[in-house]
C-alpha positions in Angstrom: -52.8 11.7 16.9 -50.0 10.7 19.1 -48.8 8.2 16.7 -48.4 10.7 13.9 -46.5 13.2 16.3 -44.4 10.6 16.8 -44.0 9.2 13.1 -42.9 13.2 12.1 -40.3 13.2 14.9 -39.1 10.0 14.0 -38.9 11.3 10.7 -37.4 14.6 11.2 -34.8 13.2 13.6 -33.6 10.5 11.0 -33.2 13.6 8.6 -31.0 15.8 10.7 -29.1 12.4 11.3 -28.4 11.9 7.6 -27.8 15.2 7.2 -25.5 15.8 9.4 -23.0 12.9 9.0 -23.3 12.5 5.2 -20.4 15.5 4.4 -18.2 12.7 7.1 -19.3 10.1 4.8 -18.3 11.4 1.6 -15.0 12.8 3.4 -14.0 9.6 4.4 -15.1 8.0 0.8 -12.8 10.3 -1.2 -10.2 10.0 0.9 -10.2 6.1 1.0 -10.0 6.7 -3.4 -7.4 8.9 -3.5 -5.3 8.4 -0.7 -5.5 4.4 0.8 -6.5 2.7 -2.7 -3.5 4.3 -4.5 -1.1 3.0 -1.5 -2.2 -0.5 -1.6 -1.7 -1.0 -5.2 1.9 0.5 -5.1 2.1 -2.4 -2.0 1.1 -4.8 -4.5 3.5 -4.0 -7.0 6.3 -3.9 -5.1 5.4 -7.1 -3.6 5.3 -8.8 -7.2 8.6 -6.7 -7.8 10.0 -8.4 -4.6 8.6 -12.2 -5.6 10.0 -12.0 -9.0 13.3 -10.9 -8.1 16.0 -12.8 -10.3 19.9 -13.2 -10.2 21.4 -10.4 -12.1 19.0 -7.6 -11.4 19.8 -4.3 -9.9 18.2 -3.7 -6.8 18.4 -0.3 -4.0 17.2 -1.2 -0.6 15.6 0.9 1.6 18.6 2.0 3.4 19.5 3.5 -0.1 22.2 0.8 -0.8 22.9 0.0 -4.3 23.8 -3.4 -6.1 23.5 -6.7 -7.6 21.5 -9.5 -6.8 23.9 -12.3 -6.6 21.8 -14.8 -4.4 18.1 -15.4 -3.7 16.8 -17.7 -0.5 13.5 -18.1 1.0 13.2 -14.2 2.8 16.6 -12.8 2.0 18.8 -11.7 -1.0 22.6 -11.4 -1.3 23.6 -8.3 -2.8 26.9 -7.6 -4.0 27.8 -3.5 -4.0 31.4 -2.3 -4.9 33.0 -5.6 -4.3 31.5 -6.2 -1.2 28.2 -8.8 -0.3 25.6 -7.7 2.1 22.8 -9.8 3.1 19.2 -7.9 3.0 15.8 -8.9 3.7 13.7 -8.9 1.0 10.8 -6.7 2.4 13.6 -3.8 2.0 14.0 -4.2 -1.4 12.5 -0.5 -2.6 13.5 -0.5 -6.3 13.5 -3.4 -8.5 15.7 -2.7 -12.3 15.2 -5.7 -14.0 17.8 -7.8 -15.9 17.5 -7.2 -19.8 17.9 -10.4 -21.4 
């Protein structure tokens, strides 16, 4: 008899467990779909944006300055805006308008 006492509390207390943290489950879950998964595959866009960056194309950093990639090394780019050439880091490349061909 003791057993079985102890079975239904194991029982009920498992219960009251799940019930209570399942609404922080499912909080967490939506919020991962609509708020975390949409930010890493803008990440991931930009980042092929960034990779695929070619002499010619129009770029505005992050800093909001516009121009013209004129030179492309390992982790920075040359830009040239209004006649003058500024050095950037790639990672603050925030818009990518690419050359038409």
């Amino acid at each position: 008899m003791f057993f079985m006492l102890e079975a239904a509390a194991t029982d009920s207390f498992w219960g009251l467990l799940m019930s209570n943290t399942m609404p922080f489950i499912i909080v967490l879950a939506v919020m991962y779909f609509m708020l975390i998964s949409p930010q890493k595959k803008r990440e991931k866009r930009m980042q092929e944006l960034r990779n695929t960056l070619e002499i010619g194309d129009g770029v505005v950093t992050a800093g909001g300055i516009v121009g013209r990639v004129i030179s492309i090394k390992e982790d920075t780019v040359v830009i040239e805006s209004a006649s003058s050439k500024i050095r950037v880091k790639r990672w603050s490349i925030s818009e990518v308008e690419k050359l038409e061909a």
